[in-house]
Phi, psi and omega in degrees: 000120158322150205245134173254002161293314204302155195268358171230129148278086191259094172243165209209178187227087175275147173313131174287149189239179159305270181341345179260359167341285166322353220226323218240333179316302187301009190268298193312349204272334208256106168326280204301331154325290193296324211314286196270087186202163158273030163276161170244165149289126214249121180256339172230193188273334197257350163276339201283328189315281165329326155280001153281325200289311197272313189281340182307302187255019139303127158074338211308160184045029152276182226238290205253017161263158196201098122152220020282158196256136186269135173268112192271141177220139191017048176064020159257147152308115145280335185182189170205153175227173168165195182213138199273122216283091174266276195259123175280340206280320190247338153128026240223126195204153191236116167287128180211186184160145211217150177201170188275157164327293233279004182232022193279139121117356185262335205106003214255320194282311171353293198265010166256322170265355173277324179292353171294303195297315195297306165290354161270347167276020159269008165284116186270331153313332198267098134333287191256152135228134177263163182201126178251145145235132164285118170339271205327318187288057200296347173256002127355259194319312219279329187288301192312291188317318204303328210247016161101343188306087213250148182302148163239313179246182167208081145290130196262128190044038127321353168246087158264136161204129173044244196236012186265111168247151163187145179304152203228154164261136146222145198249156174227169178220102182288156170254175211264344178267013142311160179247000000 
């Protein structure tokens, strides 16, 4: 198993496959990973499998959907990121991206969302990128700013899922082919 303590890292971002199920089920299986996110929890590998199989192929040949992407640290799966397709018409995709506990807190997602950012700004389409974090979640939130993202909103109890409410941010990122 990679160690993310080690002073060398090589992470990188690829299209996700089936094959990475195994690798990736214990981020979905885990209540506290999911929590402020629009994932559910997953109890077994062949339903979260079936929901890969399906997020896999959502939306796939729009202009503005981009992954989901498997986020790799020394070619292991680690997380997944993208960016989810909204208004085609004003150019507009919402950036989100999920990681295991056990890589929290290194610097990993960060450079999983600047390698995100980068390939989507090869998009000639993409204007906008939106993005929400539950306040709580300061270290989100903390990525979103570095990379420029300004806040826009504070919806006070914006975040629902089953019986967890919480206050949410919400940020945009004009891209340079904005008007």
């Amino acid at each position: 198993m990679f160690d993310p303590e080690s002073s060398y890292v090589n992470l990188s971002i690829r299209e996700t496959q089936l094959t990475d199920t195994e690798a990736l089920f214990p981020i979905f299986n885990d209540a506290e990973t999911v929590k402020y996110t629009n994932f559910k929890v997953y109890d077994t590998k062949e339903k979260f499998q079936e929901f890969l199989h399906g997020f896999i192929n959502l939306n796939q040949g729009e202009p503005l959907q981009m992954g989901p992407f498997c986020i790799l640290c020394n070619h292991q799966p680690i997380g997944l990121c993208g960016m989810q397709q909204q208004e085609i018409k004003d150019g507009s995709t919402e950036l989100w991206y999920i990681l295991h506990p056990q890589y929290w807190g290194k610097g990993l997602t960060k450079k999983a969302v600047e390698l995100l950012i980068l390939k989507a700004l090869n998009s000639q389409e993409l204007k906008i990128i939106n993005a929400t974090a539950v306040t709580k979640n300061t270290a989100s939130w903390k990525i979103l700013e570095s990379f420029g993202f300004h806040r826009t909103e504070e919806r006070k109890r914006g975040f629902q899922k089953e019986s967890l409410i919480a206050d949410l941010y919400s940020y945009v990122l004009k891209t340079k082919t904005s008007k």
